[in-house]
N, C-alpha and C positions, 0 to 999 in steps of 0.2 A: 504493500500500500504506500511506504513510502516515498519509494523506489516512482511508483506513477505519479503520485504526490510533485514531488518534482523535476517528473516528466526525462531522467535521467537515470543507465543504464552503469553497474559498473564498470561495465568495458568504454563508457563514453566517458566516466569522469579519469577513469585509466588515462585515456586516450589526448580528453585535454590536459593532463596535470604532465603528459611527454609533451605536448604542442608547446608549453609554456616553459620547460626547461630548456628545451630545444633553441628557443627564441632567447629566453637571457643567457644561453651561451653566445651563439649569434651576436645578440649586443652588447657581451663582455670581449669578444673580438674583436668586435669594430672600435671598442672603447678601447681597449691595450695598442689595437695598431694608432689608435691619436695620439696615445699618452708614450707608448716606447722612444717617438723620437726624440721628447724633450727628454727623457731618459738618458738615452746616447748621447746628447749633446752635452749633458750635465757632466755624465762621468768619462765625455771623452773630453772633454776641456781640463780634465786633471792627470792629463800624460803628457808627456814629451812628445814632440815630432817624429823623435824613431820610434819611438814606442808606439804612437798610432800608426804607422805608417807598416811594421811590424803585424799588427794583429786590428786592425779596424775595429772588429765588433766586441773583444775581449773586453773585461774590467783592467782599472789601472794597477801595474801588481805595487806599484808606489805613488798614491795619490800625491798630487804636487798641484799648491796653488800659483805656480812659478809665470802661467799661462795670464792671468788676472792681474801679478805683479807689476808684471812687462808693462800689457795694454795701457793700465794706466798710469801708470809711473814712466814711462819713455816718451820724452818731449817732441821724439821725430812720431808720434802715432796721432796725438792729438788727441784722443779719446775722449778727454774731459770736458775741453773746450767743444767739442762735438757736442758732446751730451747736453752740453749747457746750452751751446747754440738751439739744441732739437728742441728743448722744452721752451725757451724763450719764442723761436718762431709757433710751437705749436700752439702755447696757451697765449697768444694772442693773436693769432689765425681763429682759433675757437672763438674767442672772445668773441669779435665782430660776426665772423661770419652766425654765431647764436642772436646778438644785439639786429643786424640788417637784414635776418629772414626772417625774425620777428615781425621786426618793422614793418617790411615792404610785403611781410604778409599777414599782417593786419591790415594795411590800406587795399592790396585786391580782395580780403573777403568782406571789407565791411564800406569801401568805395567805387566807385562807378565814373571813371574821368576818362576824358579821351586820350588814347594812345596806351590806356589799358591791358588792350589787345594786342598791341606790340609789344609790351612788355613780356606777357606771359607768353607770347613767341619766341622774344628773345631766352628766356629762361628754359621752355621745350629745349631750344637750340642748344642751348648749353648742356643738357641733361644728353640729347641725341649723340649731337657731333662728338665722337673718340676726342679723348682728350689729350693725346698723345699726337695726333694730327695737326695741330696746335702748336708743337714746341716749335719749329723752324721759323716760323712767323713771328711766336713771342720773344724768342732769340732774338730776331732779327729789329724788332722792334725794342727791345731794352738796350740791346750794343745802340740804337741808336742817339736813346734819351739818357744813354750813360746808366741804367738804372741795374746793371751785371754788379754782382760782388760786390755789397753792402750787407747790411744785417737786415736791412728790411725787405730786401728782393725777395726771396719766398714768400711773402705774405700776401705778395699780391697775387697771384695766379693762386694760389691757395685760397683767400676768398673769394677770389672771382667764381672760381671752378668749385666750390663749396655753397654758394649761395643760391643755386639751381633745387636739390635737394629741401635746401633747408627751408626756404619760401614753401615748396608744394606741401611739405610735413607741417608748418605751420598754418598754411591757409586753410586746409583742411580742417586741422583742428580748432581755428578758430571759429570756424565757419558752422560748429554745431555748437557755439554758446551763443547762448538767449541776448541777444541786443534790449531786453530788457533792464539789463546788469548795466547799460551802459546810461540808458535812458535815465535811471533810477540816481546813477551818480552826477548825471547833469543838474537832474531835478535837485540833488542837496546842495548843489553849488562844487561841485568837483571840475576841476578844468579837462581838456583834452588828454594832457599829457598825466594830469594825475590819474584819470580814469586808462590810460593806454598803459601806465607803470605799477601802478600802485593796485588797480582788482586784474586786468588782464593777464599781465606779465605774471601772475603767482599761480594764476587757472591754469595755465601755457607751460608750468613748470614741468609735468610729465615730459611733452613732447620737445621741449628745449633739451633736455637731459638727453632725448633719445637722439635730437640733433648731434649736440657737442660727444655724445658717444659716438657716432659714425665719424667722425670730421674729427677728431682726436686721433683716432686707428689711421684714419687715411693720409693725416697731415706728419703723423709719427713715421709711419712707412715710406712716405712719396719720393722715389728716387732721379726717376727720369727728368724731373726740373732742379731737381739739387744738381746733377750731375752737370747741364746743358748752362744753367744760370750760375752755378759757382764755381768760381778757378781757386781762388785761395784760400789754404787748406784751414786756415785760420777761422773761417766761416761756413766750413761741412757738416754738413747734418751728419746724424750716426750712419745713417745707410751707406754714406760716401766714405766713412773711417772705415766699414767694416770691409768695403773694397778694396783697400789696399794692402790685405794680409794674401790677398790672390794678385799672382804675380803671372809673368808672361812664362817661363817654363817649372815650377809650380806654385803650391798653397799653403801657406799653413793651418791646416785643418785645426789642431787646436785650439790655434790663437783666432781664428774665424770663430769656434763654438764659445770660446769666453767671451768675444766682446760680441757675439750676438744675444747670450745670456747675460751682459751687461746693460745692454741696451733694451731686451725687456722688462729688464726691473719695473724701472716705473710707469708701464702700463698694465701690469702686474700686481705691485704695489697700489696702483690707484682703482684695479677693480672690485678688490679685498677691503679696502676702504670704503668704496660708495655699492659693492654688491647689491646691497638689497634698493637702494635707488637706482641704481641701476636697472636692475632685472621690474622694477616699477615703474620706469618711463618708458622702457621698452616696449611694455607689455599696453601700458596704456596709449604711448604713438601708433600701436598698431591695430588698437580696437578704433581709436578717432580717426586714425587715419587712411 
């Protein structure tokens, strides 16, 4: 009776209780093959160069932080000044490109002016057009205005090519609050910019978060403009330090795995921090949006 009760045989609860081992095997695979690399990378940045070059996939038979030392301690690698450069270009690349897609997308969802519609062409465009298609022209255009090799050169093409995204994720979400909220604050005497700063701007916080999380990852990473826009070494983002451990006949694999586990750190360090805001504007950018 029970058995009919819930309409289940024991060869059928057999049958799903393998269906379901089967499967978190399955996705304990797929999970060890993501998690092994950084594995490798960890414990082979604690060998020597003959020694990985010796046995690649072995463990270290003598851990050495020697690879970490170097990177950062030897004035010809730059490492430091990298790092510092990458974070200064990135958290203020973030900065605007969160403040101006804001902006400009609160005024397409809650205005109506002409040349509107060029606008939100222009920004398709941006979103369409390879963005890599691009460098020769913006090359060519910075060698002209002088604007190569400065501290602030990345930041421009960085918000340019960031504020396509960030407009459509905000317009969207703004687009589903009650202009109610707005009315309401006119009515008590609240101005423009306090009602655009002060109730918008805090409602908007989920999917700012989910902005400045994508445009963080892509501004930390981006190498094909680091590489084309800066010659001195003085001013390389990490991506460009971690190039010059590979040489024209060969690599040093070590010293590549340390200062790319250097230069995770702190996007590493900062998702252990904001985790749960995190995984909370994410989630909410892409219910609104």
């Amino acid at each position: 009776m029970k058995e009919k009760q819930y309409g289940m045989t024991p060869g059928k609860r057999f049958g799903n209780g393998v269906m379901s081992v089967v499967l978190n095997l399955i996705m304990l695979l797929f999970s060890l093959s993501c998690i092994f690399p950084l594995i490798w990378m960890l414990y082979s940045s604690l060998k020597e160069k003959r020694q990985f070059n010796a046995d690649i996939i072995g463990l270290p038979k003598v851990p050495t932080l020697s690879n970490y030392i170097k990177i950062l301690t030897n004035p010809d690698y730059h490492m430091g000044e990298s790092l510092m450069n990458s974070i200064r270009t990135t958290l203020v690349s973030v900065f605007f490109i969160v403040l101006f897609g804001f902006i400009v997308g609160y005024f397409l969802s809650r205005i109506r002016f002409k040349g509107s519609q060029f606008v939100w062409l222009m920004l398709l465009m941006g979103m369409l057009i390879p963005v890599h298609s691009l460098l020769v022209p913006i090359y060519v255009v910075f060698n002209t205005l002088g604007l190569n090799d400065h501290w602030y050169t990345l930041m421009i093409p960085y918000i340019a090519f960031g504020m396509p995204i960030a407009v459509f994720l905000t317009q969207s979400f703004i687009h589903e609050i009650p202009t109610a909220l707005e009315e309401a604050a006119s009515i008590d005497g609240c101005s423009f910019s306090g009602t655009l700063f002060k109730i918008i701007m805090p409602i908007c916080r989920p999917v700012m978060v989910t902005v400045a999380i994508i445009q963080t990852f892509a501004c930390w990473n981006e190498f094909s403009f680091a590489l084309v826009l800066i010659k001195n070494v003085r001013l390389q983002t990490v991506p460009l330090a971690v190039k010059q451990f590979s040489g024209q006949f060969g690599s040093d694999y070590p010293k590549i795995m340390a200062a790319l586990l250097v230069t995770m750190a702190p996007i590493v360090i900062m998702y252990f921090c904001f985790s749960k805001q995190i995984i909370k504007g994410m989630v909410a950018g892409a219910v609104k949006g």
